[in-house]
C-alpha positions as semicolon CSV with decimal commas, in nm:
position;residue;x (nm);y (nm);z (nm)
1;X;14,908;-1,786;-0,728
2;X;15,086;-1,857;-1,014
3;X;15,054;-2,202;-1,222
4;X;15,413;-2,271;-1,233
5;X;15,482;-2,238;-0,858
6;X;15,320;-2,552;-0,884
7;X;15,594;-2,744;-1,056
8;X;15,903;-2,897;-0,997
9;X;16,210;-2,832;-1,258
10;X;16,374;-3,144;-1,124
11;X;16,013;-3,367;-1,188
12;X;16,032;-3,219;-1,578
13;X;16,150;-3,544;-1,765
14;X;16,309;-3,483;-2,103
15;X;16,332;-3,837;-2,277
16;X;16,146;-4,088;-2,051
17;X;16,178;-4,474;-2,178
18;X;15,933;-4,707;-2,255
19;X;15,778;-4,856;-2,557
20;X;15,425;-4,827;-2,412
21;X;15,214;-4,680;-2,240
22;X;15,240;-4,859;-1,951
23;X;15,663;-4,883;-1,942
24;X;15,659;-4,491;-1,983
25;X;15,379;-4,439;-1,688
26;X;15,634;-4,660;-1,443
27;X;15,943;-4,456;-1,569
28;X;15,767;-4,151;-1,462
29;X;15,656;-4,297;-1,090
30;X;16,007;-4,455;-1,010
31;X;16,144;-4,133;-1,070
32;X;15,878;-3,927;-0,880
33;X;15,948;-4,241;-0,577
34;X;16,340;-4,148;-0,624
35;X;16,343;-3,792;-0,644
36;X;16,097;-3,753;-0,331
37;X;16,214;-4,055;-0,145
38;X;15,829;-4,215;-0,194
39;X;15,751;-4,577;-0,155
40;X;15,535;-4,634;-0,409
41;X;15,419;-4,991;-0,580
42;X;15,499;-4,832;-0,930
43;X;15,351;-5,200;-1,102
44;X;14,971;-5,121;-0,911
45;X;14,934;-4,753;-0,955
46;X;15,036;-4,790;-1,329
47;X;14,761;-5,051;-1,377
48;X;14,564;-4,791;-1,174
49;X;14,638;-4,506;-1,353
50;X;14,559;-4,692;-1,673
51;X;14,243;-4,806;-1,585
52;X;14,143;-4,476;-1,483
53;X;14,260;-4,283;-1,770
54;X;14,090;-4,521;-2,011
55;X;13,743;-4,509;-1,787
56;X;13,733;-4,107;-1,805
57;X;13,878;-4,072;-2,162
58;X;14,083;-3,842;-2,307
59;X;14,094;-3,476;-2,178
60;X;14,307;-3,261;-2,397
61;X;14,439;-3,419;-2,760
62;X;14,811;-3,461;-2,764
63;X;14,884;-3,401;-2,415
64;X;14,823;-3,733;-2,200
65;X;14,720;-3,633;-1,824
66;X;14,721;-3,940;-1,613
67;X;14,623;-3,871;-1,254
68;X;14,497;-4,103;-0,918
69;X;14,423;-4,029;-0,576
70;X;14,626;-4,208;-0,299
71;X;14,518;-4,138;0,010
72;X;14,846;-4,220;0,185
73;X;15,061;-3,933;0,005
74;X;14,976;-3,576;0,150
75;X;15,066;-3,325;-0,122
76;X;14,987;-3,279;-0,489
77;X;15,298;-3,457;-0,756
78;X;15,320;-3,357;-1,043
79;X;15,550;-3,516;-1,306
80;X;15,603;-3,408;-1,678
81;X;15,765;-3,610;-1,914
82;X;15,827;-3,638;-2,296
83;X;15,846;-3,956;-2,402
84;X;16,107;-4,117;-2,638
85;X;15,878;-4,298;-2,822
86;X;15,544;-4,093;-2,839
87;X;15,395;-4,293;-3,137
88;X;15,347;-4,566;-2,880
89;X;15,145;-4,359;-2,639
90;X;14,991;-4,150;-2,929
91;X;15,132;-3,871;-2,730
92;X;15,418;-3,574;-2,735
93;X;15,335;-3,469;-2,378
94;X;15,234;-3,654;-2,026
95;X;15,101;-3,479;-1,750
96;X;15,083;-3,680;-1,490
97;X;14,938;-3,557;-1,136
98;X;14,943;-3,764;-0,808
99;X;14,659;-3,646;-0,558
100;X;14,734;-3,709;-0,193
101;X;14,493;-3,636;0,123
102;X;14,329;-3,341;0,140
103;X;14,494;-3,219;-0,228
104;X;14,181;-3,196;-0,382
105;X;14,077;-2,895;-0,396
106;X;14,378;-2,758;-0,497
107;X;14,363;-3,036;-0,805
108;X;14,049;-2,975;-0,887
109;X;14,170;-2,571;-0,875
110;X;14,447;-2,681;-1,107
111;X;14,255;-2,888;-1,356
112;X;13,988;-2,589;-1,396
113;X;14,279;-2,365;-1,466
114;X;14,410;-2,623;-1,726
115;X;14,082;-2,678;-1,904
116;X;14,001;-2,346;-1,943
117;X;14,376;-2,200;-2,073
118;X;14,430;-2,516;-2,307
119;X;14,095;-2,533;-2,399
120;X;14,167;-2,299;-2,671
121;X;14,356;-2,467;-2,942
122;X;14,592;-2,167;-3,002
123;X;14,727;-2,202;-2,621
124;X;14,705;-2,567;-2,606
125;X;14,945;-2,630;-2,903
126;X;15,196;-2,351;-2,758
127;X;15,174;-2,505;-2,455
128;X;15,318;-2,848;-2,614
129;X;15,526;-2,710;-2,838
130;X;15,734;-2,516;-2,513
131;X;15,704;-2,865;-2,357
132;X;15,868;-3,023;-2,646
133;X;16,169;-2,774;-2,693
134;X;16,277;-2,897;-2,294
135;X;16,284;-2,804;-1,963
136;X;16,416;-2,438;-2,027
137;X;16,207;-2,374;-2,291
138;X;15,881;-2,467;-2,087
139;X;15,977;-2,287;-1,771
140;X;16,041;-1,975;-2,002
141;X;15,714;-2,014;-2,187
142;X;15,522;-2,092;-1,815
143;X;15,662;-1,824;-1,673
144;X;15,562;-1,599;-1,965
145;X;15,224;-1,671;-2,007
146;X;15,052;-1,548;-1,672
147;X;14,838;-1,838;-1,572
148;X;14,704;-1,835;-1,266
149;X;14,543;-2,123;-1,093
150;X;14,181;-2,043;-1,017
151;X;14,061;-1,940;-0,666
152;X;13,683;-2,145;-0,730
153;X;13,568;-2,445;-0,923
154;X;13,295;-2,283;-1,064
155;X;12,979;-2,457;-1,257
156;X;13,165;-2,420;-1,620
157;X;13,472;-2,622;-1,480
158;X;13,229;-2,911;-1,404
159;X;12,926;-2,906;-1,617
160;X;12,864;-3,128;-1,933
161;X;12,764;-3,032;-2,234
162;X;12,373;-3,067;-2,347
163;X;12,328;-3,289;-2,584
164;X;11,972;-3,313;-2,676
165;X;11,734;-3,038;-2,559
166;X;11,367;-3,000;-2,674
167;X;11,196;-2,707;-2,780
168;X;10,885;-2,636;-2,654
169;X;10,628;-2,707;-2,894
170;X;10,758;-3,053;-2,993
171;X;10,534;-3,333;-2,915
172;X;10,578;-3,580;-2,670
173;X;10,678;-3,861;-2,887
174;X;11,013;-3,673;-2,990
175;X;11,059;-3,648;-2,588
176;X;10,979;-3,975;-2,561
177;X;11,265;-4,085;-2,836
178;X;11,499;-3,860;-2,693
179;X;11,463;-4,059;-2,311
180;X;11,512;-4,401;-2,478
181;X;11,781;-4,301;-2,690
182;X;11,973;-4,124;-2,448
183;X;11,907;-4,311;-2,175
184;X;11,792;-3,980;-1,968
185;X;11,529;-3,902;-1,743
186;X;11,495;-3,554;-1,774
187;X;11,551;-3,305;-2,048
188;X;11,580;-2,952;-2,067
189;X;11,335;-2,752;-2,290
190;X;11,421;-2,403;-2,464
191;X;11,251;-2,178;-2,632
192;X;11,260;-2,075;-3,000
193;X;11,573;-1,849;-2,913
194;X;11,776;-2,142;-2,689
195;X;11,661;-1,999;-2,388
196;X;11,588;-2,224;-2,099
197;X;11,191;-2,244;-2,071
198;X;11,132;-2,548;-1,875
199;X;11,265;-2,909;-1,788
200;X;11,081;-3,236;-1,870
201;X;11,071;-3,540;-1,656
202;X;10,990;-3,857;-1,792
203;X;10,841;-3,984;-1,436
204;X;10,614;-3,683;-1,447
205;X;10,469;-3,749;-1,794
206;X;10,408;-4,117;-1,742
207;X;10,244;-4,031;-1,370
208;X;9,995;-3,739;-1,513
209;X;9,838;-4,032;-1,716
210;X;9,715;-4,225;-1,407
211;X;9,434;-4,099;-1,244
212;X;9,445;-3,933;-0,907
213;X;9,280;-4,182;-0,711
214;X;9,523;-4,460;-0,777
215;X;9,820;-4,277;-0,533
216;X;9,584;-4,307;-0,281
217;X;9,546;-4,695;-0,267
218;X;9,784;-4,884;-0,064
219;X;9,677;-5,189;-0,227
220;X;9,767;-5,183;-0,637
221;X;9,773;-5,587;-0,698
222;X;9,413;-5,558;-0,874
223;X;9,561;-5,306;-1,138
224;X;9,635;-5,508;-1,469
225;X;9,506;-5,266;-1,729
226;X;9,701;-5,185;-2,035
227;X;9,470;-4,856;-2,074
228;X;9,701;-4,610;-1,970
229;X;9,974;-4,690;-2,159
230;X;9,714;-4,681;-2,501
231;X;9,627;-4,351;-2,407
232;X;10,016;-4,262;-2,434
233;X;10,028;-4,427;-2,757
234;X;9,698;-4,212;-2,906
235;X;9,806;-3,914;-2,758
236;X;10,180;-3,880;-2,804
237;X;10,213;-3,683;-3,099
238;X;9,961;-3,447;-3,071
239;X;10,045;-3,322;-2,702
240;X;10,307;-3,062;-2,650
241;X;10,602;-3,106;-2,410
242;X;10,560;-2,747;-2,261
243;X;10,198;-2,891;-2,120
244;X;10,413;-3,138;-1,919
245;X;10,732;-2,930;-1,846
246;X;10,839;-2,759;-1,490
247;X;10,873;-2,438;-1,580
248;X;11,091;-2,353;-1,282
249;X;11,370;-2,583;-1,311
250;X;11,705;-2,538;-1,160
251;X;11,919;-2,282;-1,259
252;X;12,261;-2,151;-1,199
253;X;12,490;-1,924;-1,377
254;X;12,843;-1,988;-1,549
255;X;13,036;-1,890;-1,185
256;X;12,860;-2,054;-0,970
257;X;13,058;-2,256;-0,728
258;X;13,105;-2,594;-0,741
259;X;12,996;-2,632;-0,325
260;X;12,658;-2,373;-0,461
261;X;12,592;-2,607;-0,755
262;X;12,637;-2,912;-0,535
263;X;12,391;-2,818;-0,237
264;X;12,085;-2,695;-0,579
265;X;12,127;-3,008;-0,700
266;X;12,080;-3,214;-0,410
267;X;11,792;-2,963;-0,223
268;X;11,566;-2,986;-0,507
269;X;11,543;-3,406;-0,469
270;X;11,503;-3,443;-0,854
271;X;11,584;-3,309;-1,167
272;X;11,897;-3,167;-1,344
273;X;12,096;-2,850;-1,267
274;X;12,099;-2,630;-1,570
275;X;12,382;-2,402;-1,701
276;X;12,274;-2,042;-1,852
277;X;12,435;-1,740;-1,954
278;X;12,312;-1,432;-1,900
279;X;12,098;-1,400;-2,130
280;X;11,900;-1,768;-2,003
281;X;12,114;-1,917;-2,288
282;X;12,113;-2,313;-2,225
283;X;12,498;-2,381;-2,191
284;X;12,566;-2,722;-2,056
285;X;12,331;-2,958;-1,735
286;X;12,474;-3,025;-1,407
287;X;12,356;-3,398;-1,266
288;X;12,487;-3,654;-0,966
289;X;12,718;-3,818;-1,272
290;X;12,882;-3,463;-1,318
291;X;13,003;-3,511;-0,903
292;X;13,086;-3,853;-0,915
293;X;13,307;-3,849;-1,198
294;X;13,428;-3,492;-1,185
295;X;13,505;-3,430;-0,853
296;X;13,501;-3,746;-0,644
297;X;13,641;-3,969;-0,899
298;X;13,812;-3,751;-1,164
């Protein structure tokens, strides 16, 4: 299916008004209302939108792409305008998509196509610069440039991107700076080459420190020694994370599907969902947050 089948000539919006963000957003939903005889409370889905946009951050520089789900509207909308006054938006482009019930998988379809083609500078900046020269220009360039909207979300349309990983001869104390200073739980450990090797778990390190016997007791309310956590405090640097690791974490490659990824995450109860080439390359960590915000809210 072709990308452009997706859009509307008559919903591309050459010079929309507004000296703000917020007066260009309504310009573009009372035209959507007029043009497909909607009833929409422009005021509340702007503030909507906004809020939104500003909670997930920016997706692609120079091209604003606004979107929220309404549950009442039962197709996909999408508007594009160019703004008069871009400076105030910071701006040349706004994409602006309106998800109704049951639209989205076809959005989420849509946005993986998006990220992936204007991921690359080179098409991103063609891509605004058609949008820019008007509506004939764009449709000429769209229908041109043979994108295709993607039959499957697939794990690289909804991963993140690792930020800290640990290699697996580093001691526990750089583990243990890298869960308070990221505010993580687990982290993925590689090997001298960036292959995945293993996956640490802060629960798991702090629990092999206790003995045995205490998971047995029902009743803990005579435990009040500080022991344990001295042991940590002698022993930190001098014990290597791959001693602690799982060495069988979850894996999944680049194309995996999104439902796949979904269903390894939650079967394994714990633990991340990690990203690898296929070569075992590390290339970005699947959690909960990553299906929250990109697919159920994004």
């Amino acid at each position: 299916m072709k990308f452009i089948s997706m859009l509307d000539e008559d919903l591309f919006l050459e010079s929309v008004s507004g000296s703000s963000r917020s007066e260009v957003y309504s310009s573009m939903l009372n035209a959507l209302s007029d043009y497909a005889e909607l009833e929409l409370d422009t005021a509340a889905l702007t503030r909507e939108m906004i809020e939104h946009e500003d909670s997930v951050g920016a997706m692609l520089p120079n091209l604003a792409m606004p979107h929220l789900r309404i549950a009442e509207l039962h197709d996909l909308y999408i508007v594009i305008g160019l703004p008069e006054n871009p400076a105030a938006l910071g701006t040349d482009v706004v994409f602006m998509s309106l998800i109704g019930d049951g639209m989205s998988d076809v959005y989420l379809k849509m946005l993986s196509t998006l990220g992936r083609s204007l991921g690359k500078k080179e098409n991103l900046d063609a891509f605004v610069a058609a949008a820019k020269a008007g509506r004939s220009a764009f449709w000429e360039y769209m229908r041109s440039c043979g994108m295709t909207l993607r039959e499957v979300v697939s794990a690289e349309d909804v991963m993140s991107p690792v930020r800290e990983v640990l290699r697996t001869d580093a001691p526990l104390s750089k583990a243990f700076d890298l869960f308070f200073s990221g505010h993580c739980r687990f982290l993925p450990v590689v090997d001298n080459e960036g292959r995945l090797a293993g996956e640490l778990s802060a629960r798991e390190v702090i629990k092999s420190f206790f003995p045995e016997y205490v998971f047995m007791m029902e009743n803990l309310n005579f435990l009040n020694d500080f022991a344990v956590f001295n042991e940590i405090f002698h022993s930190e640097h001098s014990l290597p994370v791959s001693r602690y690791m799982n060495s069988e974490p979850a894996m999944a490659t680049l194309d995996t599907p999104l439902i796949q990824l979904t269903l390894l995450l939650i079967k394994q109860g714990s633990g991340d969902v990690y990203i690898v080439d296929d070569d075992n390359k590390l290339q970005g960590v699947f959690k909960t947050d990553n299906v929250i915000s990109k697919v159920l809210r994004g």
